[in-house]
N, C-alpha and C positions, 0 to 999 in steps of 0.2 A: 367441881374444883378444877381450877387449873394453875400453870406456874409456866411461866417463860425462865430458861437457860441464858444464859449468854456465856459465850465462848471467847475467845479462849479466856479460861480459868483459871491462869498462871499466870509467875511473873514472866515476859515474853523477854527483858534483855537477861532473864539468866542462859548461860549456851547450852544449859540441859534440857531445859523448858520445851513441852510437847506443845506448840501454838498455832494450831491447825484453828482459821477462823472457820467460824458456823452462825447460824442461829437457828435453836432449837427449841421447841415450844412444845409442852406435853396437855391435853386437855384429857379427862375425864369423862367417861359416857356409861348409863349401866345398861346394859341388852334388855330391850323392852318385846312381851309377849311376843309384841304383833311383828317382829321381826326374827322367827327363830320358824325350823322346819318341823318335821314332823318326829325328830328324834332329840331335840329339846336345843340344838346348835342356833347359832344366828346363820343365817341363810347364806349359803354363798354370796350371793349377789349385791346384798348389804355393804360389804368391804368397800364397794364405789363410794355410798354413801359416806361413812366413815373418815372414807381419804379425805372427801370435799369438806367435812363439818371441822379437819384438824385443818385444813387450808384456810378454811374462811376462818375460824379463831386465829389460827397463827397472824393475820389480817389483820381482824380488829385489835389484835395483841399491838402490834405494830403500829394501832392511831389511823387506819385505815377498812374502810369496805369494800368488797365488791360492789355492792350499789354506791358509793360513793365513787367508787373509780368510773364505772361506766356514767350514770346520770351527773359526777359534775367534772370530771376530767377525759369521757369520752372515751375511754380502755376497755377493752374485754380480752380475759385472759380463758379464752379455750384449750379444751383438752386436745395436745399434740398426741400423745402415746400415752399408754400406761400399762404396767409391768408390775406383776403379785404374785406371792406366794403361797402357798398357804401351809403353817406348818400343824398344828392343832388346831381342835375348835375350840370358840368362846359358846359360854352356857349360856341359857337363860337366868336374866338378875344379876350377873357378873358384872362387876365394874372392871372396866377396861382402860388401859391408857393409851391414847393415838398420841403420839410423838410423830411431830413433823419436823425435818429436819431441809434447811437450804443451806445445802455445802458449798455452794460457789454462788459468788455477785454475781448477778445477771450482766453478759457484759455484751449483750447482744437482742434478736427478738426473743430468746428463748428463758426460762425460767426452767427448772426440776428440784421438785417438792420429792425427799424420802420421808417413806411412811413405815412406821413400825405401828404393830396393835402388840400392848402388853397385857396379860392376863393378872388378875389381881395376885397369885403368884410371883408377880415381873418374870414370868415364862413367856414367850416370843409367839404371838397367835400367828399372824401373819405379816408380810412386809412387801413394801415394793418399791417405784417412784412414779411419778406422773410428772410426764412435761409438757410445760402450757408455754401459748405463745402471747404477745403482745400485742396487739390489734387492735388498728384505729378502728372506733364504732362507725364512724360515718364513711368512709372507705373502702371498710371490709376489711383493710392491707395489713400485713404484718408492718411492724414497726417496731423501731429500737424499744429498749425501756425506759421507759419516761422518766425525766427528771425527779420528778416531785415521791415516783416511786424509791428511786436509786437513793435518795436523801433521806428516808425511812429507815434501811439497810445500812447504811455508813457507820453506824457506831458496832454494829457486829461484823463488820470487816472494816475493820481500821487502818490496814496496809491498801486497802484499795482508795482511802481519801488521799494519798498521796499520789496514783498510781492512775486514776480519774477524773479525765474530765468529761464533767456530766452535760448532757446536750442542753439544749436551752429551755427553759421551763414554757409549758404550752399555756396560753390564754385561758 
């Protein structure tokens, strides 16, 4: 199961209204055998995983793929840094919730995806962010954020379509 958020969730010309933009995307996953250690937890190391399967939904949620970004628009978004916590562990057969969160429009080569892991409790498993960059496939180069991406994005930051202008869409 999954569910996309959009933010903000108020009326934004009332002057009390908290209208902090976002877009926030929660997907579903339940911790499978072959990923748990020898004391019944999902494995440390798993958590990378996790990050990228709420990145790539948050994605297709959005009318986009990673395979469709690199093979017909030429993009690759690699991992610049990433930064986790770990607060509890998740069991084995627990459905978890990954909630990815992009607090700010890309207004540059960088992107930063937060990730929280909820425990079917909605108790806080782990958290972190990962920042990926933009990057022409045939180049190698960092590069701004592509048009065709940033126009994905516009309706869950609505002050930035006034506030942007987006470079020119690539061939």
């Amino acid at each position: 199961m999954q569910w996309v958020k959009r933010f903000p969730s108020t009326d934004c010309t009332l002057p009390t209204a908290n209208c902090q933009e976002m877009y926030v995307f929660d997907y579903q996953k339940r911790v499978r055998y072959s990923e748990i250690d020898q004391m019944g937890y999902l494995y440390h190391g798993r958590y990378v995983d996790y990050y990228e399967i709420g990145r790539a939904e948050m994605l297709r949620a959005l009318g986009m793929t990673y395979q469709e970004m690199e093979q017909i628009h030429r993009v690759m978004l690699p991992v610049a840094s990433l930064e986790m916590r770990y607060v509890r562990p998740a069991k084995y057969d627990e459905m978890l919730t990954i909630r990815t969160t992009l607090r700010q429009f890309p207004t540059d080569k960088h992107m930063v995806f937060y990730v929280e892991v909820f425990n079917e409790a909605k108790k806080i498993v782990n958290g972190g962010r990962v920042r990926l960059v933009f990057v022409d496939k045939d180049t190698t180069r960092p590069m701004p954020a592509p048009a065709f991406f940033l126009k994905l994005l516009l309706p869950f930051f609505p002050e930035q379509s006034l506030q942007t202008t987006l470079p020119e869409q690539q061939p």
